[in-house]
C-alpha atoms as one frame of an Amber mdcrd trajectory, in Angstrom:
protein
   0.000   0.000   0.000   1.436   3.522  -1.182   2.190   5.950   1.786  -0.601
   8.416   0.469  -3.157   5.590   0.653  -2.678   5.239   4.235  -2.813   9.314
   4.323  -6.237   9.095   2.729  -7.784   6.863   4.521  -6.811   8.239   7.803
  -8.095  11.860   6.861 -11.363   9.934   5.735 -11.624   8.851   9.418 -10.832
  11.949  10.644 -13.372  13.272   9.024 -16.352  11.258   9.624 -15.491  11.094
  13.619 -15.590  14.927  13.453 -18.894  14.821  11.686 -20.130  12.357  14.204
 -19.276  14.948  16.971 -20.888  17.865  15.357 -23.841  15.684  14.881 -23.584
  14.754  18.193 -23.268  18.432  19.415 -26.105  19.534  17.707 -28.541  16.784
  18.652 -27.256  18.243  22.894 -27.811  21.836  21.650 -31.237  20.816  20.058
 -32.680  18.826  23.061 -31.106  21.749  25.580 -33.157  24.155  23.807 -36.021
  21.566  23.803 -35.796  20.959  27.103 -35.375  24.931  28.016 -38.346  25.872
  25.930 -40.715  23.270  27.919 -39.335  24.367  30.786 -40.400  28.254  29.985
 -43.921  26.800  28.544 -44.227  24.703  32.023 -43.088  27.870  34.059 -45.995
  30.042  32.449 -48.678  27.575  32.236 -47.647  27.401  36.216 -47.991  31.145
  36.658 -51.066  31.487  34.711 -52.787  28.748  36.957 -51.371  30.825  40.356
 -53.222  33.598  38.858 -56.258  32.638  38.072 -56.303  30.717  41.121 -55.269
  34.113  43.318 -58.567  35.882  41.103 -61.173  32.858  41.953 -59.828  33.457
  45.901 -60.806  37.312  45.896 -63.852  36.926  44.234 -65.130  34.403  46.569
 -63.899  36.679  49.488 -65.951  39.627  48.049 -69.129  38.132  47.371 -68.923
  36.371  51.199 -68.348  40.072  52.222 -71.235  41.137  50.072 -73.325  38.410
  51.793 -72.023  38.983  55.205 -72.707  42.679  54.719 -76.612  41.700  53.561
 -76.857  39.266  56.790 -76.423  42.461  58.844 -78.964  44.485  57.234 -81.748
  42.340  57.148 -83.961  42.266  60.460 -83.713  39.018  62.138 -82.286  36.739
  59.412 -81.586  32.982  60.136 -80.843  32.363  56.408 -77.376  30.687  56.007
 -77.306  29.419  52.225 -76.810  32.113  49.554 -80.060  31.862  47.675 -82.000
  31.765  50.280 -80.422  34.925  51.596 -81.009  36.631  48.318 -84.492  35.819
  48.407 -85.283  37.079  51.013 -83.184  40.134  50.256 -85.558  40.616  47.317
 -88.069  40.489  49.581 -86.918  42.726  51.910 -86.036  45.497  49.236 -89.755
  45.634  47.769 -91.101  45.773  51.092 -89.256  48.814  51.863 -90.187  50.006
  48.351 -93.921  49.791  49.174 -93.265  51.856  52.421 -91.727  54.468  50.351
 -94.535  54.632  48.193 -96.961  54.713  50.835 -95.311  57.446  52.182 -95.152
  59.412  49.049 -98.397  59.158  48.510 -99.003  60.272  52.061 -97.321  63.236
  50.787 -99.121  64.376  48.396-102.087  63.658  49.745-101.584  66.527  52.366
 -98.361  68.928  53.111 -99.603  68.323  57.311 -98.623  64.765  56.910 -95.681
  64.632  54.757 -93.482  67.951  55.152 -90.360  67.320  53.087 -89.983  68.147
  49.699 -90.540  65.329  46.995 -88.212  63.481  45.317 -89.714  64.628  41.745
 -91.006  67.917  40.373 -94.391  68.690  41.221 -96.988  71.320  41.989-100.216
  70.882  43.553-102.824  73.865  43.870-106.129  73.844  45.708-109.076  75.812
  47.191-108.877  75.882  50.656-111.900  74.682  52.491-113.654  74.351  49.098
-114.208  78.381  48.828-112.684  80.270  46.329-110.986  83.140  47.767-108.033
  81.259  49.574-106.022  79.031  47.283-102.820  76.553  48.659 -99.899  76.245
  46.194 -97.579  73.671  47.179 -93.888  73.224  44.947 -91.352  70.694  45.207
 -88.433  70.896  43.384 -84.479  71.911  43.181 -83.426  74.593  45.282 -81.652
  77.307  43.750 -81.022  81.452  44.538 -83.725  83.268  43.268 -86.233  80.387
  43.870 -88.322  82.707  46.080 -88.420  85.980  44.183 -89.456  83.474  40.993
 -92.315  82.657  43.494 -93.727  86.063  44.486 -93.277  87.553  40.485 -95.482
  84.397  39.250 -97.743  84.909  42.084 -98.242  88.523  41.405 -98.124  88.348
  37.767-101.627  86.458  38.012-103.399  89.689  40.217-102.951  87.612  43.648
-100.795  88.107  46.559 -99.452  85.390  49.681-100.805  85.726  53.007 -98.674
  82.896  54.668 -95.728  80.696  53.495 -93.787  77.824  54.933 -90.769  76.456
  53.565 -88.690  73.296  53.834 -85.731  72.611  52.220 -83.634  69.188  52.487
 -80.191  68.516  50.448 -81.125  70.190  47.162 -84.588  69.655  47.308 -86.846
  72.594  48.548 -90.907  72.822  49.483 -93.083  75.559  49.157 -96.324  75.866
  51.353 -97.766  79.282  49.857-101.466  80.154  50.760-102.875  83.455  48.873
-105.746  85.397  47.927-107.426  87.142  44.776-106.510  90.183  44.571-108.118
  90.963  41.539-108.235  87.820  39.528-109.836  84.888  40.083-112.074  82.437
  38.105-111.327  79.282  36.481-108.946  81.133  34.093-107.483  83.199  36.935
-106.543  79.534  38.824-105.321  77.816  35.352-103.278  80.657  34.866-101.655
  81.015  38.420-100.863  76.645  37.803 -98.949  77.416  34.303 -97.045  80.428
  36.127 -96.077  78.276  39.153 -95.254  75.040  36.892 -92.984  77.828  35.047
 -91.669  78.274  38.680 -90.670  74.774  39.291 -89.442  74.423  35.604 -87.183
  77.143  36.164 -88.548  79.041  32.941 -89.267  81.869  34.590 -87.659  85.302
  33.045 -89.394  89.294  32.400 -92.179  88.862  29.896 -91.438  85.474  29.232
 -93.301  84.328  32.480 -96.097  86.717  30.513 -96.386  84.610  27.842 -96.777
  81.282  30.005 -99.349  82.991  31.853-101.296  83.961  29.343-100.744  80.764
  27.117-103.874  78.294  27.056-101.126  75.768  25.091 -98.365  75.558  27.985
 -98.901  73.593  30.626-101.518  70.639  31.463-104.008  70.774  34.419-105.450
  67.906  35.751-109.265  68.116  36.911-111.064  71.046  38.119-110.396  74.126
  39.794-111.555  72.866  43.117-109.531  69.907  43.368-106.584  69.072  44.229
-104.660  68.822  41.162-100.782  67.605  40.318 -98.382  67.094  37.237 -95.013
  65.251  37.262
């Protein structure tokens, strides 16, 4: 065998054992970034499970708080499971909501029995004790400056004039108790025109000649049964 043979062949070998190793160095750099990418995958699929595990934990705690909190509230509970609770929650809230209504209606039913202002916007105007000399104005709605001269303008720009007034004001809400007396008006347009001023009142639409023009509109304004009843609009 020539000298170079034996050159060649060794090289060959050479070779191919450094192939092997490259091939073996890859396959280690392929299954460390394998195992480093499962790792990462395993890490976050970890952290997202601690997370949504730490959310379910404080939403339980705040609907037991919500429920604890309703347990207190409610007069003489024994309930202990949630849906019974909220039943009788439900129950509990439209009770109280027929109280309120009973009260309201207590309210407008007489200024005596219910002396705070209302919760909407309303006027109410009556004869008192079914004559027709003394009339009772009563006005529920947002306080603001100026609310009282409004008052006495509309009053006076229908010919009549106040003989007593009470007042009650809560929050931002204000009541008006205004009795008064012809004092050269009158009649059933005299009245539907004094109810369109004071609505102007509550509106807060009151301004110079405009309240005029309210006054002595038949179009603005709706009244609600006859002069000599007690009559409202919301």
């Amino acid at each position: 065998m020539l000298p170079f043979q034996n050159y060649s062949e060794s090289e060959r070998q050479s070779w191919s054992s450094q192939n092997r190793n490259n091939n073996n160095l890859r396959d280690g750099a392929d299954s460390i970034l394998s195992s480093a990418a499962s790792a990462t995958e395993t890490a976050k699929s970890a952290e997202a499970s601690t997370s949504h595990k730490e959310a379910e934990r404080r939403r339980r705690q705040r609907i037991n708080a919500h429920l604890s909190t309703l347990r207190t509230l409610l007069p003489n509970t024994t309930r202990t499971d949630k849906a019974s609770l909220l039943a009788e929650v439900v129950q509990h809230v439209r009770e109280l909501r027929r109280q309120a209504d009973d009260l309201a209606r207590q309210g407008r039913a007489g200024s005596e029995a219910w002396p705070f202002p209302a919760e909407s916007d309303e006027v109410t105007l009556n004869y008192c004790n079914g004559g027709t000399k003394l009339l009772k104005a009563t006005l529920s709605c947002e306080d603001r400056p100026g609310l009282n001269r409004d008052l006495v303008q509309a009053i006076r720009s229908v010919r009549a004039r106040a003989v007593r007034a009470e007042m009650m004001t809560v929050g931002s809400r204000t009541k008006n108790v205004v009795v008064m007396q012809w004092a050269g008006g009158g009649g059933e347009e005299g009245f539907r025109a004094l109810k369109r001023a004071l609505k102007a009142v509550v509106e807060n639409r009151t301004s110079g000649s405009r309240l005029g023009k309210l006054v002595s509109s038949n179009n603005r304004g709706r009244v609600y049964g006859d002069a000599d009843e007690d009559m409202s609009f919301y």
